[in-house]
N, CA, C, O and CB atoms as a CASP TS submission, in Angstrom:
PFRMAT TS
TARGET T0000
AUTHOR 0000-0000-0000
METHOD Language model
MODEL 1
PARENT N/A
ATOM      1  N   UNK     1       9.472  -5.615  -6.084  1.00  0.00           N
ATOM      2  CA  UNK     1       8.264  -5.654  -5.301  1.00  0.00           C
ATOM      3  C   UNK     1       8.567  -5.116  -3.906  1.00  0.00           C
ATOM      4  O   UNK     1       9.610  -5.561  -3.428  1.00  0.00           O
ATOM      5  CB  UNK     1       7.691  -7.088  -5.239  1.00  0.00           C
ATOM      6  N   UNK     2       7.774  -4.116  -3.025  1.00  0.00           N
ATOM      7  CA  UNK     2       7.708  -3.661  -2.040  1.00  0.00           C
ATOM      8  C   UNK     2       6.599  -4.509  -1.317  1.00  0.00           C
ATOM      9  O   UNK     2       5.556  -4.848  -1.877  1.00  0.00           O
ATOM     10  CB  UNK     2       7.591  -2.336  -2.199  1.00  0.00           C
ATOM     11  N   UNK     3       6.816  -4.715  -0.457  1.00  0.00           N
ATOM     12  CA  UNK     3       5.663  -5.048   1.286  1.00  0.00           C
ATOM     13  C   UNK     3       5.582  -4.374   2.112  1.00  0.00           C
ATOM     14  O   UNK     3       6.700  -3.986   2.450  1.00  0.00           O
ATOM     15  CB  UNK     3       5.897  -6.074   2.299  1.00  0.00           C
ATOM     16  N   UNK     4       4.517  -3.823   2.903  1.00  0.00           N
ATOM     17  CA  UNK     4       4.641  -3.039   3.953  1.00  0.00           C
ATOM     18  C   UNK     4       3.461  -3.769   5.032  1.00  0.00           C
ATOM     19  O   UNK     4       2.468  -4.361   4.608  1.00  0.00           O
ATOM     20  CB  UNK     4       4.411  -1.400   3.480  1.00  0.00           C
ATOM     21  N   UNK     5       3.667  -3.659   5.965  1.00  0.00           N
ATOM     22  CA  UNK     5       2.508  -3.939   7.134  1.00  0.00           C
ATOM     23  C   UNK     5       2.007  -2.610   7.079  1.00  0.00           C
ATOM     24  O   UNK     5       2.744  -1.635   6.933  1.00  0.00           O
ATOM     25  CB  UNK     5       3.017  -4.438   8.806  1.00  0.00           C
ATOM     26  N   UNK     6       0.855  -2.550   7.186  1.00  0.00           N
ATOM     27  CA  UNK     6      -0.409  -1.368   7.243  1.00  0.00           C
ATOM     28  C   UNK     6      -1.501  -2.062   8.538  1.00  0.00           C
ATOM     29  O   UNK     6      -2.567  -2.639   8.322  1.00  0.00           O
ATOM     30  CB  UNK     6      -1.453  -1.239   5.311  1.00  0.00           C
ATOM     31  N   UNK     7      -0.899  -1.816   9.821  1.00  0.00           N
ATOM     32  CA  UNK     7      -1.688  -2.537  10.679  1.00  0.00           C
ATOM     33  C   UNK     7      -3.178  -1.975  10.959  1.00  0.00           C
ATOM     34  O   UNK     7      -3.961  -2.693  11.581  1.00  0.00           O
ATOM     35  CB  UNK     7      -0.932  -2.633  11.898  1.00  0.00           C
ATOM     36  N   UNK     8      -3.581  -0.676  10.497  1.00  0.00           N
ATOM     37  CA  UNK     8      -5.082   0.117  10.348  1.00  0.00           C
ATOM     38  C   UNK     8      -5.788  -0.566   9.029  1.00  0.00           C
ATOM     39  O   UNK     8      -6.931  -0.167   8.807  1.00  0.00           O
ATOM     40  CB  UNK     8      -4.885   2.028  10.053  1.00  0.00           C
ATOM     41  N   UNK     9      -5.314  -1.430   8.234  1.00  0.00           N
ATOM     42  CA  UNK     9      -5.741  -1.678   7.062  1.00  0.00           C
ATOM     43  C   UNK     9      -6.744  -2.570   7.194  1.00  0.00           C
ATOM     44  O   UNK     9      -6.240  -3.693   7.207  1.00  0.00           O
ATOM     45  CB  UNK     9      -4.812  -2.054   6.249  1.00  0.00           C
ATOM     46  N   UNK    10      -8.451  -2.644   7.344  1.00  0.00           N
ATOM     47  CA  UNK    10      -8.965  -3.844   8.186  1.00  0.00           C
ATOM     48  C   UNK    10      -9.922  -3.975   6.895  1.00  0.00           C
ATOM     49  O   UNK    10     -10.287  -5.144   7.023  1.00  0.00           O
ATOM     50  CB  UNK    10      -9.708  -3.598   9.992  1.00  0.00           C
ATOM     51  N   UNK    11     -10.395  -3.614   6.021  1.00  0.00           N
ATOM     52  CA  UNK    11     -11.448  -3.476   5.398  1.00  0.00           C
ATOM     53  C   UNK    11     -11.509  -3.555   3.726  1.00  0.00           C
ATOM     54  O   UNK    11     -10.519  -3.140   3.123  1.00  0.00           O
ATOM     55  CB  UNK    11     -11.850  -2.351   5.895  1.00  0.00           C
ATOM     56  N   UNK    12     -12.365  -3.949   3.150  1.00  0.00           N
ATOM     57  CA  UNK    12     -12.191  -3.287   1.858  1.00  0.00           C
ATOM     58  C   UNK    12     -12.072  -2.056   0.823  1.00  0.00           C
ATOM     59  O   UNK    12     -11.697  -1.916  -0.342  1.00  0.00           O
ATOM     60  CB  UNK    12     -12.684  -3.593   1.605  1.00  0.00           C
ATOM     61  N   UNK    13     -12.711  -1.032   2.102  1.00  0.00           N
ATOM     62  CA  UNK    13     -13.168   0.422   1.601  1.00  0.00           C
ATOM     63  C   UNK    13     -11.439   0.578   2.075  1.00  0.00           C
ATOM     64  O   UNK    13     -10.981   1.581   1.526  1.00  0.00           O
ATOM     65  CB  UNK    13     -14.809   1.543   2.566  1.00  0.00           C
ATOM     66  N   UNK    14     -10.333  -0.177   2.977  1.00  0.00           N
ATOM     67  CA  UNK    14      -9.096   0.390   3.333  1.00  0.00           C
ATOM     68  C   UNK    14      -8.442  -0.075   1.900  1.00  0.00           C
ATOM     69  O   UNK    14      -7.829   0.799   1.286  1.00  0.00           O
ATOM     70  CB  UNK    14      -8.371  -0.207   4.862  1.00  0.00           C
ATOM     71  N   UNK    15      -8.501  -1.006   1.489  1.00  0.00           N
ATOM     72  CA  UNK    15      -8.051  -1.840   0.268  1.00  0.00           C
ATOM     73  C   UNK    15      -8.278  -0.805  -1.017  1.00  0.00           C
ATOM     74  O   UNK    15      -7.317  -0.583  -1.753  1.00  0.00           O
ATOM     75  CB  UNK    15      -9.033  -3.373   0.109  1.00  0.00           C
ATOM     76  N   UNK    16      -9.324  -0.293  -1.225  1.00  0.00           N
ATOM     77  CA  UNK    16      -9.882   0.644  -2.465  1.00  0.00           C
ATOM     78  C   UNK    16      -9.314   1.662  -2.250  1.00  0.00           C
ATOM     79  O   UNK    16      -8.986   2.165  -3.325  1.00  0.00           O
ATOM     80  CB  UNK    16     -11.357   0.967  -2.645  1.00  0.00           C
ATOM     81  N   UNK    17      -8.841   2.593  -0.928  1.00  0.00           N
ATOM     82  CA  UNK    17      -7.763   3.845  -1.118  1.00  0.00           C
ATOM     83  C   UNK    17      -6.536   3.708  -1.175  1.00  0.00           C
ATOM     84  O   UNK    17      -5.586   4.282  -1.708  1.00  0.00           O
ATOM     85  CB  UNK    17      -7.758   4.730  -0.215  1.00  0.00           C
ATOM     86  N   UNK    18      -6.710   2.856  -0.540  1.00  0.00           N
ATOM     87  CA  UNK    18      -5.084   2.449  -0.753  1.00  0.00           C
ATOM     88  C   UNK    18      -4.521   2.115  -2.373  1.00  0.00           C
ATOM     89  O   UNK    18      -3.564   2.690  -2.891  1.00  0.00           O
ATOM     90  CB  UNK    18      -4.808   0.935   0.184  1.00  0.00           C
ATOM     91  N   UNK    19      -5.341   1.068  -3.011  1.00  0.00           N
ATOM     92  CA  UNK    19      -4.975   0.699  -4.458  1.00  0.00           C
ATOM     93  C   UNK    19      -5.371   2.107  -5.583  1.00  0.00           C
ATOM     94  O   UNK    19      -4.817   2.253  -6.672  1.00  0.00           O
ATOM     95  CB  UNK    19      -5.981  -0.846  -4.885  1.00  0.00           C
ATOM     96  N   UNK    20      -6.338   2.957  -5.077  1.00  0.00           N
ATOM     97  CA  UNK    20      -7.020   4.334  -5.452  1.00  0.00           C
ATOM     98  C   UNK    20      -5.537   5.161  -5.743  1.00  0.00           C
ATOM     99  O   UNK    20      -5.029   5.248  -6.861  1.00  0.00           O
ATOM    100  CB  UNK    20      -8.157   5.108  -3.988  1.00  0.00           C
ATOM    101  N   UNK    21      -4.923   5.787  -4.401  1.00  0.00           N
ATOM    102  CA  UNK    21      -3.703   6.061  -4.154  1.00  0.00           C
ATOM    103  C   UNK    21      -2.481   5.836  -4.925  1.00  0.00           C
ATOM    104  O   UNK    21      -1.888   6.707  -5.561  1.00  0.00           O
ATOM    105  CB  UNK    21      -3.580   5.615  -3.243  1.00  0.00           C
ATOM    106  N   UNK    22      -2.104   4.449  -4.811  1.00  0.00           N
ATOM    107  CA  UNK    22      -1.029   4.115  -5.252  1.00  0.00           C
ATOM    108  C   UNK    22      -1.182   4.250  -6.929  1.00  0.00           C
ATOM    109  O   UNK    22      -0.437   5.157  -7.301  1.00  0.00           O
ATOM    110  CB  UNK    22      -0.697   2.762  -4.652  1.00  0.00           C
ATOM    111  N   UNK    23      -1.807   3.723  -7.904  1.00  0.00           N
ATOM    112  CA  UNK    23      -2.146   3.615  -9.103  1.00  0.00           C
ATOM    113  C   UNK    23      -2.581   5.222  -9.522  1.00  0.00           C
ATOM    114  O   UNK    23      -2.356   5.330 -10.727  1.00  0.00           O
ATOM    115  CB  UNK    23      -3.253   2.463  -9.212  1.00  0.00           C
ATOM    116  N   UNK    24      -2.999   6.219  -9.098  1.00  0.00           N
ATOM    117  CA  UNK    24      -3.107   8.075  -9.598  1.00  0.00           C
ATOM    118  C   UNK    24      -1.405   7.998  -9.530  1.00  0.00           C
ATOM    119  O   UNK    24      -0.967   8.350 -10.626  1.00  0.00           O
ATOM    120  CB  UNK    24      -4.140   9.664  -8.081  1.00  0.00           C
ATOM    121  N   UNK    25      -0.384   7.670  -8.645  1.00  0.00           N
ATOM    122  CA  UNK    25       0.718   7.818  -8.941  1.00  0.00           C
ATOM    123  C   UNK    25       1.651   6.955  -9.810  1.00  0.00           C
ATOM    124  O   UNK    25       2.686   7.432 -10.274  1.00  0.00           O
ATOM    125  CB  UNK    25       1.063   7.974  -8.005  1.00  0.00           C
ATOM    126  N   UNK    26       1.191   5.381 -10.077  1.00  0.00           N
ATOM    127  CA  UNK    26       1.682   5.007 -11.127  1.00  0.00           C
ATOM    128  C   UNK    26       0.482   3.646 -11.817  1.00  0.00           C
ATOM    129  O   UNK    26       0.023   2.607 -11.341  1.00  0.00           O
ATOM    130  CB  UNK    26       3.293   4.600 -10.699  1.00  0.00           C
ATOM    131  N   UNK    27       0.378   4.184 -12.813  1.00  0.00           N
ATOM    132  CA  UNK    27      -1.064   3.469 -13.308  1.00  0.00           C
ATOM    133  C   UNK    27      -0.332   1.921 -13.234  1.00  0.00           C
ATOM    134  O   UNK    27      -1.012   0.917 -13.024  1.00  0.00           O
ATOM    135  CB  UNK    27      -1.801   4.049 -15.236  1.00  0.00           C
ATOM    136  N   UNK    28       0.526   1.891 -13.350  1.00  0.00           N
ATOM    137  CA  UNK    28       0.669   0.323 -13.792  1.00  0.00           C
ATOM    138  C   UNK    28       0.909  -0.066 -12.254  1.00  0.00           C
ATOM    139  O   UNK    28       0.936  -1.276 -12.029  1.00  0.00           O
ATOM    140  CB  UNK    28       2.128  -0.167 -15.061  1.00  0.00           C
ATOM    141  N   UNK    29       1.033   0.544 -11.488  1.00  0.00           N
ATOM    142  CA  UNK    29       1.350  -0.613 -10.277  1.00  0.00           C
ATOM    143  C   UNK    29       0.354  -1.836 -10.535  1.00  0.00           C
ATOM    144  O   UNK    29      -0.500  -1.933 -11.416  1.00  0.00           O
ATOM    145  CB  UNK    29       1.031   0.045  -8.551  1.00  0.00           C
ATOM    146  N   UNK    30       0.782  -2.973  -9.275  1.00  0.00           N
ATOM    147  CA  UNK    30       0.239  -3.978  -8.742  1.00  0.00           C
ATOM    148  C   UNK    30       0.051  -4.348  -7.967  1.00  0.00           C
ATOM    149  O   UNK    30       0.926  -5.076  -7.497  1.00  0.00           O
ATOM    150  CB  UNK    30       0.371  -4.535  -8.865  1.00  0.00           C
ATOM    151  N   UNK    31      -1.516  -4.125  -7.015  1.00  0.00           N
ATOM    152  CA  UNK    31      -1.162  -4.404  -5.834  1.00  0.00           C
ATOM    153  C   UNK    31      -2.386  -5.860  -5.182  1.00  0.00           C
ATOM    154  O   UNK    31      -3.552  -6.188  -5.401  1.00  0.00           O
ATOM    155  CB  UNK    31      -1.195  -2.798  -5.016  1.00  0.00           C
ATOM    156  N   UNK    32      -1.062  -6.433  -4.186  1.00  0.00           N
ATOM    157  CA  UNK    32      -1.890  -7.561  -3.432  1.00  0.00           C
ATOM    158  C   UNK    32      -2.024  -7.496  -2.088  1.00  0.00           C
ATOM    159  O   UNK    32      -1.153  -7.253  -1.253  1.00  0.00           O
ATOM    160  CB  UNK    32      -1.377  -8.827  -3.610  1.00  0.00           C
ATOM    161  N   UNK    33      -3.402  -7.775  -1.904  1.00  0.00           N
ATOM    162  CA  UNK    33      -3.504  -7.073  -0.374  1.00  0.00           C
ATOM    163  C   UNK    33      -4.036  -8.656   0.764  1.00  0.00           C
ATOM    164  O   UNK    33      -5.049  -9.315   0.528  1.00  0.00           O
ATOM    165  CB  UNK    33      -5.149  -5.411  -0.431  1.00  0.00           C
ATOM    166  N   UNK    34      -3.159  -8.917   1.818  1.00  0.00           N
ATOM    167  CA  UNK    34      -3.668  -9.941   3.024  1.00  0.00           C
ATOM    168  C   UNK    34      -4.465  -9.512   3.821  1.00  0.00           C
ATOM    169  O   UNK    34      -3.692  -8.820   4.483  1.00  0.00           O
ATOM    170  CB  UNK    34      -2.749 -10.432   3.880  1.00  0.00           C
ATOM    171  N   UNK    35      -5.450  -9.377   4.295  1.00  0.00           N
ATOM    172  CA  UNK    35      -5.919  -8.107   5.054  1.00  0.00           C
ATOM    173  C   UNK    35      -5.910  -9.048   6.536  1.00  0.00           C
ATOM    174  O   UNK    35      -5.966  -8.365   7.559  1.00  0.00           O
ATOM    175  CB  UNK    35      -7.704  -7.286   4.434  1.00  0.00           C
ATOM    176  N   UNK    36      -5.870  -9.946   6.645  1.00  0.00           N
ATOM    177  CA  UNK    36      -5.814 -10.879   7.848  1.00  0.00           C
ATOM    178  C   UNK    36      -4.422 -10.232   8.276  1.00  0.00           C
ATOM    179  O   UNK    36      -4.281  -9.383   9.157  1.00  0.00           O
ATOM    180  CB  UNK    36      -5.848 -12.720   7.522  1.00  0.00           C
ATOM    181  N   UNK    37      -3.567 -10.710   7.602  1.00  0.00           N
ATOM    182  CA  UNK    37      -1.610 -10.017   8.347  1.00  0.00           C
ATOM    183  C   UNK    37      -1.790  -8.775   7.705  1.00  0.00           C
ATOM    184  O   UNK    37      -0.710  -8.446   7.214  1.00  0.00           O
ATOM    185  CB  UNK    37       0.396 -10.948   7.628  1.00  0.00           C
ATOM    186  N   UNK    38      -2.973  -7.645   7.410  1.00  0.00           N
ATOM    187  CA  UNK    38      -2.182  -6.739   7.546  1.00  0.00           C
ATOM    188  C   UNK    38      -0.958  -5.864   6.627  1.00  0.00           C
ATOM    189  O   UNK    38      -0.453  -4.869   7.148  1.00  0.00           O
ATOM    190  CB  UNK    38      -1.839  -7.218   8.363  1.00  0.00           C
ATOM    191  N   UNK    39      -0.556  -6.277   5.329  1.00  0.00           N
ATOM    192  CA  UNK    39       0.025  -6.919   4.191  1.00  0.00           C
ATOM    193  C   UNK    39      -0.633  -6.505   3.039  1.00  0.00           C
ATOM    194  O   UNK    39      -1.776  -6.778   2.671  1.00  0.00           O
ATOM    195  CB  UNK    39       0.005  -8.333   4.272  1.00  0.00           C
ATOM    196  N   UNK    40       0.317  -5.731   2.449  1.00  0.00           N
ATOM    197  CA  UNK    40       0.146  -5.167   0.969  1.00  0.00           C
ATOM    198  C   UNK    40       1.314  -5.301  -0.044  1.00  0.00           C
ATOM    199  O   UNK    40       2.195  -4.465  -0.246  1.00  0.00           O
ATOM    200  CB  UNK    40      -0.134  -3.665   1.046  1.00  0.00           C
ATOM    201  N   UNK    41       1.215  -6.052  -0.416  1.00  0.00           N
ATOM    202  CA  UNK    41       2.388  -5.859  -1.464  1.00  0.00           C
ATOM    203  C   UNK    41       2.071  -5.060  -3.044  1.00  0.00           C
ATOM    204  O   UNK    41       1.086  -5.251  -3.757  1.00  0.00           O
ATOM    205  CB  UNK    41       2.916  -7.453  -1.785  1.00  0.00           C
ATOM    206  N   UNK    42       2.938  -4.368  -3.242  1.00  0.00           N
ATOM    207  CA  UNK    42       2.994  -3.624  -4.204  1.00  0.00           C
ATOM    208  C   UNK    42       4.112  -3.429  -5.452  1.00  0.00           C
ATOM    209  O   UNK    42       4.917  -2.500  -5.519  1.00  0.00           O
ATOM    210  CB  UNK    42       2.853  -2.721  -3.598  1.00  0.00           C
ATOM    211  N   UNK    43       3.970  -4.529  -6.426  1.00  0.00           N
ATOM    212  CA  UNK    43       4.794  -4.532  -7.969  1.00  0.00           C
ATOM    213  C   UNK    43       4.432  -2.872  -8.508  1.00  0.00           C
ATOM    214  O   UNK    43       3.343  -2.447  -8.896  1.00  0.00           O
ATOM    215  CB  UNK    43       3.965  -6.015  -9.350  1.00  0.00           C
ATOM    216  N   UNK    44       5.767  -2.112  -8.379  1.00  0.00           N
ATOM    217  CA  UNK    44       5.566  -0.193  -8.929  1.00  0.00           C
ATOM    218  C   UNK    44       7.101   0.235  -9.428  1.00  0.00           C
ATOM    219  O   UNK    44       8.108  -0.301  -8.964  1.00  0.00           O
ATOM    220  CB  UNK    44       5.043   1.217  -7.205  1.00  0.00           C
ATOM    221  N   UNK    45       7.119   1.012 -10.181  1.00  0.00           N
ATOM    222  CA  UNK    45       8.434   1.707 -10.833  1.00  0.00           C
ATOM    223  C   UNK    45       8.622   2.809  -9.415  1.00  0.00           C
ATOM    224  O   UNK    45       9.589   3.569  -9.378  1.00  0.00           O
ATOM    225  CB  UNK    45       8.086   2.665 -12.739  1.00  0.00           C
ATOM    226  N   UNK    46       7.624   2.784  -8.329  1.00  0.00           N
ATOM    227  CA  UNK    46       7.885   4.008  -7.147  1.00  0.00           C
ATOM    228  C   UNK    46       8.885   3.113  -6.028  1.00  0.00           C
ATOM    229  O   UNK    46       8.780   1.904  -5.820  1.00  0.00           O
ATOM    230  CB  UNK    46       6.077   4.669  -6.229  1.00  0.00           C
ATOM    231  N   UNK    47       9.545   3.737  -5.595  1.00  0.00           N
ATOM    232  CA  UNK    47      10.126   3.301  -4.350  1.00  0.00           C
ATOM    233  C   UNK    47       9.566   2.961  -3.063  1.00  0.00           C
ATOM    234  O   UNK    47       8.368   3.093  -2.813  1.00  0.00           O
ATOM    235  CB  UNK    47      10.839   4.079  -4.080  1.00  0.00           C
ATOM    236  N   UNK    48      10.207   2.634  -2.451  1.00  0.00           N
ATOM    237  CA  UNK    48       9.683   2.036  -0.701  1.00  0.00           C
ATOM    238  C   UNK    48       9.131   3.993  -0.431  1.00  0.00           C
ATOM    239  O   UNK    48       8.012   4.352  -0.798  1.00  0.00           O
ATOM    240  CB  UNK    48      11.774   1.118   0.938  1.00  0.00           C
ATOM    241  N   UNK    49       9.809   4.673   0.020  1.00  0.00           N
ATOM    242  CA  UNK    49       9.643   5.650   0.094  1.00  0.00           C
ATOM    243  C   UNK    49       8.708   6.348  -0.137  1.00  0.00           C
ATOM    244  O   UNK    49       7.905   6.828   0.663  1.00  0.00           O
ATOM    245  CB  UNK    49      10.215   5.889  -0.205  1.00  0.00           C
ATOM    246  N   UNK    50       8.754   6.440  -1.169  1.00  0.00           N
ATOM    247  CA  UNK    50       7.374   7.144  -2.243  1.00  0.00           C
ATOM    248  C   UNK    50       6.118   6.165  -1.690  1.00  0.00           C
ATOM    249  O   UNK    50       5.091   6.622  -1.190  1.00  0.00           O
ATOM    250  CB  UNK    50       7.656   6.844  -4.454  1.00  0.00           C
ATOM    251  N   UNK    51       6.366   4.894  -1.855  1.00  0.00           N
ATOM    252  CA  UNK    51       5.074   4.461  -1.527  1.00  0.00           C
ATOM    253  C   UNK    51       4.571   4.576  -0.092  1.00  0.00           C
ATOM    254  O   UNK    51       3.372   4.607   0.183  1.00  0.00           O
ATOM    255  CB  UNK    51       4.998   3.167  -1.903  1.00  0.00           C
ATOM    256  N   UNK    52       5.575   4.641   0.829  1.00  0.00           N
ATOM    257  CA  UNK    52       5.287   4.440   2.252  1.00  0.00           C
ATOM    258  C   UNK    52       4.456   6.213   2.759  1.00  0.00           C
ATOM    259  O   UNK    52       3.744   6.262   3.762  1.00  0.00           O
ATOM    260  CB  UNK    52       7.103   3.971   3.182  1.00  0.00           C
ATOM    261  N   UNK    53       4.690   7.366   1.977  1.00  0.00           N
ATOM    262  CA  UNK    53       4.778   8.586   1.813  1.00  0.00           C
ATOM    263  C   UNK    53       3.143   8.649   1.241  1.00  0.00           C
ATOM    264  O   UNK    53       2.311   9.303   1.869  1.00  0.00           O
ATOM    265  CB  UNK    53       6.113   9.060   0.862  1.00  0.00           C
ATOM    266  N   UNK    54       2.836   8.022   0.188  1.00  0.00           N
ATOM    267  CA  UNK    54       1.751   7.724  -0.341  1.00  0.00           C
ATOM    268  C   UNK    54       0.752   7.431   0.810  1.00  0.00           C
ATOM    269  O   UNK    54       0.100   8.310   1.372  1.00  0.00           O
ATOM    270  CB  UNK    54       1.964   6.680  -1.275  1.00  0.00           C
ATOM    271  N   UNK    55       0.686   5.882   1.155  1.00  0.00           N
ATOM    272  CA  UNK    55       0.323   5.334   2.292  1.00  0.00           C
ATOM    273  C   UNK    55      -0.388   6.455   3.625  1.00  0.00           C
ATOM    274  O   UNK    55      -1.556   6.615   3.980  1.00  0.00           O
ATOM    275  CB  UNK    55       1.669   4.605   2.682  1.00  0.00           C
ATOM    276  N   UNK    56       1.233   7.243   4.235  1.00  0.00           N
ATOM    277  CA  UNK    56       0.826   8.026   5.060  1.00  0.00           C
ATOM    278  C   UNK    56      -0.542   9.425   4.376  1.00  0.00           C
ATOM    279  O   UNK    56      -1.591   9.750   4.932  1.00  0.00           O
ATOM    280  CB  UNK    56       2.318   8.534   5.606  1.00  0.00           C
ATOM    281  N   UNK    57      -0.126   9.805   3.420  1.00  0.00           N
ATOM    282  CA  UNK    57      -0.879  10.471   3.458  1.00  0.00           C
ATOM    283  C   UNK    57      -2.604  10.035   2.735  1.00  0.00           C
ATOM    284  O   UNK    57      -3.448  10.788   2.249  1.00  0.00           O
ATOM    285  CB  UNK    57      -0.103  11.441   3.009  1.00  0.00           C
ATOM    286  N   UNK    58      -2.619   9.035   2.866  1.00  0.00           N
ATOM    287  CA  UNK    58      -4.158   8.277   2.491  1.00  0.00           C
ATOM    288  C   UNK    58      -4.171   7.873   4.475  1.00  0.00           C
ATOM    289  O   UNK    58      -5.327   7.473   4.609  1.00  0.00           O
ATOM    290  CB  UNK    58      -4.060   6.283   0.848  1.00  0.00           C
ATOM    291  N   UNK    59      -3.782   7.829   5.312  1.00  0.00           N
ATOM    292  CA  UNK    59      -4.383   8.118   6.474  1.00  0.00           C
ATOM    293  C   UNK    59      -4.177   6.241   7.171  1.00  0.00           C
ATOM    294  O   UNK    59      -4.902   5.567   7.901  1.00  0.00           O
ATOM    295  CB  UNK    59      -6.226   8.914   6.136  1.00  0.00           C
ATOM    296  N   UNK    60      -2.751   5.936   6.448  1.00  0.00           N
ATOM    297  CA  UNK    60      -2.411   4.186   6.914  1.00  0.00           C
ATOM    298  C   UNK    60      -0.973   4.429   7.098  1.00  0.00           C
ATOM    299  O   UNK    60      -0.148   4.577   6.196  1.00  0.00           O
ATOM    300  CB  UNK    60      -2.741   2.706   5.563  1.00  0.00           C
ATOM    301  N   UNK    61      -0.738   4.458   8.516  1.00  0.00           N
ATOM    302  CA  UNK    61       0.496   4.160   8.675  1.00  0.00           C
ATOM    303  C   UNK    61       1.360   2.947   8.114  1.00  0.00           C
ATOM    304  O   UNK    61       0.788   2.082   7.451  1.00  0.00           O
ATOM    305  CB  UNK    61       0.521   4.163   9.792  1.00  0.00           C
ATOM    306  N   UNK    62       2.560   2.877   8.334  1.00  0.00           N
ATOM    307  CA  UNK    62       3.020   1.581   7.717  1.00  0.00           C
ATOM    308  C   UNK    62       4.473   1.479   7.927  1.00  0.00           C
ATOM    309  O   UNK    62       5.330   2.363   7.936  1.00  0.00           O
ATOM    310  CB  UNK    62       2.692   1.480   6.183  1.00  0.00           C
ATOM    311  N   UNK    63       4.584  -0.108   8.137  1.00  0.00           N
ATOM    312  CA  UNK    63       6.305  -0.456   7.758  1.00  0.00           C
ATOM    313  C   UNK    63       6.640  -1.157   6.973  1.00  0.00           C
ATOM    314  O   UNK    63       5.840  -2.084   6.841  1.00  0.00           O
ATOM    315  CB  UNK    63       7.096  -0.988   8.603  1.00  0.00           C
ATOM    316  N   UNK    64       7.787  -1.226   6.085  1.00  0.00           N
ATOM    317  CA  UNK    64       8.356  -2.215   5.367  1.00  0.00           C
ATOM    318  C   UNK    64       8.790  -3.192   5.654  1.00  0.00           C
ATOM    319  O   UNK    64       9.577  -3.137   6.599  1.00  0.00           O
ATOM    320  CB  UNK    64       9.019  -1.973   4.879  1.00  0.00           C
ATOM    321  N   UNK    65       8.547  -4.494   5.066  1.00  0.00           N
ATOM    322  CA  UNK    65       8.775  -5.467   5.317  1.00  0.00           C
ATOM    323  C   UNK    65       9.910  -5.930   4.000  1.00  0.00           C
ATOM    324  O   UNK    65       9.849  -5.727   2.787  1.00  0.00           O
ATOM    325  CB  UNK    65       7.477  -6.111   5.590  1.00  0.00           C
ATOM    326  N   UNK    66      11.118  -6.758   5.010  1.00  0.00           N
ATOM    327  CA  UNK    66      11.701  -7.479   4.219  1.00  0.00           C
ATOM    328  C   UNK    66      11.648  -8.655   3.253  1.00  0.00           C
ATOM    329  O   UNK    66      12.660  -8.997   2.641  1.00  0.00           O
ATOM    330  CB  UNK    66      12.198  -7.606   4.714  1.00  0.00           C
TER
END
């Protein structure tokens, strides 16, 4: 499982590209989103990388969280 803070992430329409995004690149991901902290976690066969890469280019910066 990956976490990242996505501190632009405020909304649900941010929640739907984001999960939009991640899943065209691997259907099975899983993702859970806090939108209060900001907080996405994501169960994926993709890496921190790949996903953080993903992320940027859907228009949400982001860091990984340990």
């Amino acid at each position: 499982m990956s976490k990242f803070t996505v501190p632009n992430m405020t909304c649900g329409h941010c929640t739907a590209a984001i999960k939009k995004a991640v899943t065209a690149a691997d259907s099975a991901a899983i993702l859970t989103f806090d939108l209060e902290a900001h907080v996405v976690e994501v169960t994926s066969r993709l890496d921190n990388e790949a996903l953080a890469t993903i992320l940027k280019t859907e228009g949400y910066a982001s860091s990984p969280l340990s």
